[in-house]
matplotlib code that plots the C-alpha trace (Angstrom):
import matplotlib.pyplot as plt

x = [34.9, 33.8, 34.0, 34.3, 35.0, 36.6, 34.0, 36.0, 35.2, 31.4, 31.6, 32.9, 29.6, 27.1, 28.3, 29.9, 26.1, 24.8, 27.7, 27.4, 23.6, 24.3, 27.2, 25.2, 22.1, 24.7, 25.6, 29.0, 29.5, 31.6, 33.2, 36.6, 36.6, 38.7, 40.3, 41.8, 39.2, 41.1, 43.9, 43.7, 46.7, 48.7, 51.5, 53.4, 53.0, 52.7, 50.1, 47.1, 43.9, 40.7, 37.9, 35.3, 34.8, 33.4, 37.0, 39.0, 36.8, 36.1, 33.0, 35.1, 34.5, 30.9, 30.5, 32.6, 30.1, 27.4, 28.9, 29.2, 25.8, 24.2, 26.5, 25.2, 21.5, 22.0, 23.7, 27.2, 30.6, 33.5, 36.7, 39.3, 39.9, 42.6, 44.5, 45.2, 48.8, 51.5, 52.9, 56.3, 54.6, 54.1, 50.7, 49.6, 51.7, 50.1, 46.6, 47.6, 46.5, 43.1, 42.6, 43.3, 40.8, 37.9, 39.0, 38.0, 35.1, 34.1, 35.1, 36.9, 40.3, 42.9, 44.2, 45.9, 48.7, 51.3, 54.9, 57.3, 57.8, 61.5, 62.5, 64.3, 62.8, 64.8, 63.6, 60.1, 60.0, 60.5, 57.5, 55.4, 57.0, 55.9, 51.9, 51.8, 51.1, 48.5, 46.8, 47.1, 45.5, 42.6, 42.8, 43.5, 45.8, 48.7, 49.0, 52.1, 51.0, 53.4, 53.9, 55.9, 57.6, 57.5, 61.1, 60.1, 62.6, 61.7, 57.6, 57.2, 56.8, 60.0, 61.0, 59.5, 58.7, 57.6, 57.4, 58.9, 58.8, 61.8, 61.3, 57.9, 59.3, 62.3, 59.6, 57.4, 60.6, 62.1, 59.1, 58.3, 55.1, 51.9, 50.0, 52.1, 50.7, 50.4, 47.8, 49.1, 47.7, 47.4, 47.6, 50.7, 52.3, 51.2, 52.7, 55.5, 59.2, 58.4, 56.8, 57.5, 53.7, 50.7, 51.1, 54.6, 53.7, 51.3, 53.3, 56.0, 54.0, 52.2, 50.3, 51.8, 49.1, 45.7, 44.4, 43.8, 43.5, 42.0, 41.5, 42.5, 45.1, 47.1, 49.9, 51.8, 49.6, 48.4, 44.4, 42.5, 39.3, 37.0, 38.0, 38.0, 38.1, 42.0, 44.7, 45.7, 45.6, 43.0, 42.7, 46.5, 46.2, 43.1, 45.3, 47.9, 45.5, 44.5, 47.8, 48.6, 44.9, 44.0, 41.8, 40.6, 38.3, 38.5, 38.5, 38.2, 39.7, 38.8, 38.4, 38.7, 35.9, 33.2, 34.4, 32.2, 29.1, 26.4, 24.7, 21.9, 23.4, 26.2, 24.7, 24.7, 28.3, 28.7, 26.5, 28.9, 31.9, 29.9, 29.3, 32.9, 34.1, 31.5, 33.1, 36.7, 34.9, 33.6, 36.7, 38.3, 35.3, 35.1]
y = [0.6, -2.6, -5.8, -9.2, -13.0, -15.9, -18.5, -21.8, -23.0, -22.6, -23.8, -27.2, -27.8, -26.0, -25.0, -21.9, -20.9, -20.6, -19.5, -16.0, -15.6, -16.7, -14.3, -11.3, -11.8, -11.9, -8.0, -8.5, -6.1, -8.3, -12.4, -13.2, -16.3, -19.2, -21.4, -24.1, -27.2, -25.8, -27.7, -30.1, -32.1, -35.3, -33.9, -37.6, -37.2, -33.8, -34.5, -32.7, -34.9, -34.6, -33.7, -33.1, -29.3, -26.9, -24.9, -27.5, -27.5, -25.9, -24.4, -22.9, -19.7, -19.5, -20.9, -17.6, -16.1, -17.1, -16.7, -13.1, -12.6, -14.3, -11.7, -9.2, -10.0, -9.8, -6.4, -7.8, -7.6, -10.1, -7.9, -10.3, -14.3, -16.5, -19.0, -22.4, -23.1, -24.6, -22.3, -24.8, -27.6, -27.2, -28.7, -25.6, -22.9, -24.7, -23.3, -19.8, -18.0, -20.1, -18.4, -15.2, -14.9, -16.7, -13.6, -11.2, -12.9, -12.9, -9.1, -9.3, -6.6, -8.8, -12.2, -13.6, -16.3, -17.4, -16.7, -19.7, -20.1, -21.0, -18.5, -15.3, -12.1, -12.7, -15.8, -15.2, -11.8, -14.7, -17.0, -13.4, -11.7, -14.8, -13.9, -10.6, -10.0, -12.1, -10.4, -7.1, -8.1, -9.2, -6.1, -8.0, -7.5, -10.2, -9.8, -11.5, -12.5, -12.9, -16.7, -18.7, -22.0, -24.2, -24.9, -28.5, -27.9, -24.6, -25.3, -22.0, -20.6, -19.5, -17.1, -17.5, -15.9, -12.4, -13.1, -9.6, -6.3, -5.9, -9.2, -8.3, -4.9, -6.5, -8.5, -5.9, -3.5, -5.8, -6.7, -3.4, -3.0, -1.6, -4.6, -6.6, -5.5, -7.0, -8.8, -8.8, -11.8, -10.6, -13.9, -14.4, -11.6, -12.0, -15.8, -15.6, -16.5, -15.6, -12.3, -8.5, -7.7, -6.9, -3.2, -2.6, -4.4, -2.4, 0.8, -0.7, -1.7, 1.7, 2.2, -0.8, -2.8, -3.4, -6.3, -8.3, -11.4, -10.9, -13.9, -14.5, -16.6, -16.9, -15.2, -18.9, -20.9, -19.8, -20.7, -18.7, -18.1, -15.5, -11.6, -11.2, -14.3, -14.7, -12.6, -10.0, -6.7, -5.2, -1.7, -1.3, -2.7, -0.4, 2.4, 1.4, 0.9, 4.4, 5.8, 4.4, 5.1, 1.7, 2.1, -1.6, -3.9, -5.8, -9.1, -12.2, -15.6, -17.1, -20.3, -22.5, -21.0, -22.7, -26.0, -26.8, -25.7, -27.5, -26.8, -26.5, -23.6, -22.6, -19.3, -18.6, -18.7, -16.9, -14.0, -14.0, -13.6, -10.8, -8.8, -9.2, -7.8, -4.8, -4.4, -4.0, -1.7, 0.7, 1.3, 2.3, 4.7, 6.2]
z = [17.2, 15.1, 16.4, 14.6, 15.4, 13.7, 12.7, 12.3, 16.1, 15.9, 12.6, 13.0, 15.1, 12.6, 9.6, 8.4, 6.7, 10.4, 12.4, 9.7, 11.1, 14.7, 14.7, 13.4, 15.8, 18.6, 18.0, 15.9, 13.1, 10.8, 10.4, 10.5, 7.7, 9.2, 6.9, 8.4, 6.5, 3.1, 3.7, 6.7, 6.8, 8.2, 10.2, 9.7, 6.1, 5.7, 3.2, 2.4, 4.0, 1.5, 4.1, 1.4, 2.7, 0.3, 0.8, -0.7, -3.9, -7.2, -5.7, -3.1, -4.4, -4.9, -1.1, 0.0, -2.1, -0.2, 2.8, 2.2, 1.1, 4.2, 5.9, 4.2, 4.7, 8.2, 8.0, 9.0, 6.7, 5.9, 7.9, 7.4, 7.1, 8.4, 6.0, 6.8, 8.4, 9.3, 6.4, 6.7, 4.7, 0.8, 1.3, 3.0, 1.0, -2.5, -1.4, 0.3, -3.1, -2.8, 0.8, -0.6, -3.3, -1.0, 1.3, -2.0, -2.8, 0.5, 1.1, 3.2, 3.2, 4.9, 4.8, 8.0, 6.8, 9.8, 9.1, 8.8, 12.6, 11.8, 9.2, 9.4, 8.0, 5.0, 4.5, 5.6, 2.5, -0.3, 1.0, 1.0, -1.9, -3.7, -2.9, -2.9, -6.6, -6.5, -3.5, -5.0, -8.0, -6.0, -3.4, -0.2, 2.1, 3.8, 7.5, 8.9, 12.5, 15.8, 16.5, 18.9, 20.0, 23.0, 25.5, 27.0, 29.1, 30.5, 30.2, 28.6, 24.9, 23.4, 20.7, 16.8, 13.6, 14.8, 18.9, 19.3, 18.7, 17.1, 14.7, 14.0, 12.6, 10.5, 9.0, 7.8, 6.9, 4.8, 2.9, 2.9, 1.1, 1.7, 1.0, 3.9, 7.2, 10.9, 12.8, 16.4, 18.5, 21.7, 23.0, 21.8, 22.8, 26.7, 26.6, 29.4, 27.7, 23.8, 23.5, 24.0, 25.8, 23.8, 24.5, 24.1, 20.8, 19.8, 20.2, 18.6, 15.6, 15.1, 11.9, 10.7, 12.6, 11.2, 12.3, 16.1, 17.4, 20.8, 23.8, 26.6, 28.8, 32.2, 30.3, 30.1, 27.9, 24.2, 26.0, 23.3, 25.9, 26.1, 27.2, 30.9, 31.9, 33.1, 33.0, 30.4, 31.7, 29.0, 30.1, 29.3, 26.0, 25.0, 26.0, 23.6, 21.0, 21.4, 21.7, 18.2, 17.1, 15.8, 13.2, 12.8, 14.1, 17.1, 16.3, 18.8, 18.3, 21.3, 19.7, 22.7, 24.7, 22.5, 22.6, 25.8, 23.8, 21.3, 18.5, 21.5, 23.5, 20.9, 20.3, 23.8, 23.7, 20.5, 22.4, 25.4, 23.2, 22.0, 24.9, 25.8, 22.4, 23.0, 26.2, 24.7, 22.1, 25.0, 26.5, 23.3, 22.8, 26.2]

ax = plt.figure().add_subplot(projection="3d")
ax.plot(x, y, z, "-o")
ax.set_aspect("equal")
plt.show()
């Protein structure tokens, strides 16, 4: 089993260029390509804000390029990327096909891009059926990824685009192509009041699902820390992964755990997250 981490929450302290290297030293075996400086935005305005990042220009491609090769020359792969969201805003949607071919150049095989947390699966099959010709043409694959809202009143998450088993299916049946698969946040799916469980998820989704987004959280809150460190029950979702023999990588986004660290001890972190993905790993292999 491969293991692989998103790069966008060490990158915003070093650089993307580093994060690659750090990320290969640590003893990862590919890079999930976060996205989200493409299109950073102003949620009053719903405008696109110009944050002079290499994404958001025409030498976007040649810096996934790069990317890729420092990848490379430290024996690690591109496995997937994540595209900037909130999908809802035209802003975003207007530079979905960029994130897809920075995903091909980068080589990676799948692009994450969020559902519309409001739509239906009807509605949801226009916004993909819109970008899938264009990902085929440049061989990547859309995941559709399990999302969820927040009941103020209840103080816990509450159902979205994908939050269940049974949503997360009509989405991918009515799509219904083989270019559309799922990325299940496990996260997510452990967040008490929105989601079906990770493993009864993961059953559910069978060979549909191709991609993770592993972290942890007290099974309340969306916390994104590291493996191990609160309360998903990991052993159960290993078994399910093996039950419906996963054949991807296991990818962290435990984006929130390196928010304590510095570009003096960030690689520390980025080591720990490591040995926790490794961990996951070994229990899938034993």
């Amino acid at each position: 089993m491969k293991t692989s981490t998103e790069i966008g929450s060490a990158a915003s302290k070093i650089g993307e260029e580093r994060v690659v290297e750090y990320v290969a030293k640590a003893g990862f075996d590919a890079w999930d390509f976060s996205m989200m400086d493409m299109c950073r935005y102003d949620s009053k305005t719903k405008l696109a804000i110009d944050t002079g990042h290499p994404l958001t220009g025409s030498n976007r491609l040649a810096f996934a390029r790069r990317l890729k090769q420092i990848g490379l020359d430290n024996g690690i792969v591109c496995n997937q990327s994540h595209a900037p969201f909130s999908t809802k805003y035209e802003c975003v949607r207007s530079r979905l096909k960029w994130a897809i071919e920075c995903t091909a150049e980068a080589g990676g095989e799948i692009c994450i891009i969020h559902p519309i947390n409001e739509g239906t699966a009807e509605q949801n099959a226009e916004f993909y059926w819109e970008l899938l010709p264009f990902a085929k043409e440049c061989g990547v694959k859309i995941a559709t990824e399990n999302m969820w809202h927040w009941n103020d009143e209840k103080d816990e998450s509450c159902f979205a685009a994908c939050s269940t088993s049974e949503d997360f299916l009509k989405h991918l049946q009515t799509v219904n192509d083989e270019f559309f698969v799922a990325c299940l946040d496990i996260g997510h799916a452990e967040m008490r009041g929105s989601g079906s469980g990770a493993a009864n998820m993961i059953r559910a989704l069978g060979n549909h699902l191709q991609a993770l987004h592993i972290h942890d959280n007290d099974q309340w809150h969306d916390s994104h820390n590291i493996p191990f460190s609160m309360s998903i029950d990991f052993d159960a979702i290993v078994k399910a992964l093996k039950d419906i023999d996963y054949q991807g990588y296991f990818t962290l986004e435990a984006d929130q755990y390196l928010k304590p660290y510095d570009e003096s001890n960030i690689f520390q972190g980025i080591q720990n997250l490591s040995k926790s993905a490794r961990k996951l790993a070994s229990m899938f292999e034993e």
